[in-house]
C-alpha angles and dihedrals in degrees: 000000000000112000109227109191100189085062096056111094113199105233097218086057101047090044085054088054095054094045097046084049084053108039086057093048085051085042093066105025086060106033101101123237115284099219102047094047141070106312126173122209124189134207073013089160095085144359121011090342091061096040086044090057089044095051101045090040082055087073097065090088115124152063105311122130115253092245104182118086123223089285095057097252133132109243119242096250106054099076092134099035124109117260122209101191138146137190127205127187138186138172107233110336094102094164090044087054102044083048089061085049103053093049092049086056090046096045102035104023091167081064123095108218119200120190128207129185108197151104114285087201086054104098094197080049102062090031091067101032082055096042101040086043087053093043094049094041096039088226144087118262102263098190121030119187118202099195103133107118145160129200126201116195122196134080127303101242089057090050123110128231087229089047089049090048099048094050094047085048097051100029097047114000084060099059087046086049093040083048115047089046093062095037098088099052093050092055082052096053097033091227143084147112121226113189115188111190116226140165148258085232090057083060101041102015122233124238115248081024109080093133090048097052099043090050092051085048092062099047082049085052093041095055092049102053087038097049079057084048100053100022098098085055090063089255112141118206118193118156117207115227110195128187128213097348116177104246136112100276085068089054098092087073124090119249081243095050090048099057090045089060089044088060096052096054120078100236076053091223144054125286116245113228088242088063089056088045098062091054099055090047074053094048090044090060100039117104125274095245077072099094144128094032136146108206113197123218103180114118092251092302099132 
């Protein structure tokens, strides 16, 4: 009998093979729905971070049993019962943030809302928000939001080393910090979806900004390398980069200089927050093939 080799079909690879097909399948049979699920927003008390935390709270809406006791504790006895909670946090904006929080509740009253006031460059900081969030819920975070920015206009040549330093530490050493703590909870778990919003500035690099762009280019840098990193867990990693979005950090421009930019832009006008929100609750839901990715927001700027 002639031996054809290309017939011959080796039975550990084909058994990998199963097992790879149906350990996906399981993957996402059994992954829990984002959105109604544990989710992490950071600088939450304004802007995108505050319409982010609005959009993915939205989807606490259900059915779901209202698991944590007065003192903010999962009972003993709901290990395997689902969890809708969310976590803001802010720097100093304590008001700001307790606003976000009270809308969340009003709108989303099935969703558990947990405030921190703190510094997202401050390591002992996130330790504790992830860890105390994870304690109180009994699950991993599922959706983490790095959001919280600074920016810092003005030539170079005017700019500090301390002002240098703080925006690389908000802007990118919190999204390493914020990282790095949830990453072990969602390896345990195979599953999880970490969004760093950066910028369009951090892909083409804006004039009097350098700080700031270079700052949105690492976290650029940062999401891809760690999306390789976590990819075969089952973790996906995108980074939004958004263009002209109508927040604060845009006040510092003249009505006439706004509309100048506007004009300049193909939309012909500013993103709202709430337009960014939607695509990380987009982003949230997507697959977690999905990964590496830099969606751009931006109106056709760049």
């Amino acid at each position: 009998m002639k031996n054809d080799k290309n017939n011959i079909k080796d039975p550990a690879a084909a058994n990998r093979e199963s097992y790879v097909q149906q350990e996906s399948l399981d993957a996402v049979k059994s992954r829990p729905e984002n959105l109604n699920s544990t989710v992490i927003v950071t600088g939450a008390s304004r802007g995108i971070g505050r319409a982010a935390a609005l959009t993915l709270a939205d989807g606490c809406r259900g059915t779901a049993p209202r698991l944590l006791n007065a003192e903010n504790v999962l009972p003993e006895n709901a290990e395997n019962q689902p969890v809708r909670a969310i976590a803001i946090c802010a720097d100093r904006d304590r008001e700001g943030l307790e606003e976000t929080a009270g809308l969340i509740r009003q709108k989303n009253p099935d969703c558990r809302v947990f405030s921190y006031l703190g510094d997202v460059a401050d390591e002992a900081f996130v330790n504790h928000m992830v860890s105390d969030f994870e304690k109180k819920t009994g699950r991993p975070v599922y959706v983490l939001v790095n959001n919280a920015g600074i920016s810092i206009v003005g030539l170079v040549q005017d700019l500090s080393l301390s002002d240098w330093h703080r925006i690389m530490d908000v802007n990118l050493t919190s999204v390493f910090l914020l990282s790095r703590a949830v990453i072990p909870g969602m390896v345990h778990a195979k599953a999880g979806h970490i969004i760093n919003i950066s910028s369009m500035w951090g892909r083409a690099g804006a004039s009097c900004e350098a700080a700031y762009s270079a700052t949105k280019g690492g976290v650029i840098a940062f999401t891809q390398a760690l999306a390789k990193e976590l990819a075969p867990s089952g973790i996906s990693v995108n980074a939004i980069a958004p263009g002209c979005v109508d927040t604060a950090m845009n006040g510092h421009l003249s009505a006439g200089e706004k509309a100048a930019l506007a004009e300049e832009i193909p939309a012909g006008r500013f993103a709202s927050p709430e337009e960014i929100a939607a695509i990380i609750a987009a982003v949230a839901q997507a697959p977690a093939y999905m990964t590496g990715q830099v969606v751009g927001v931006d109106g056709g700027y760049i």
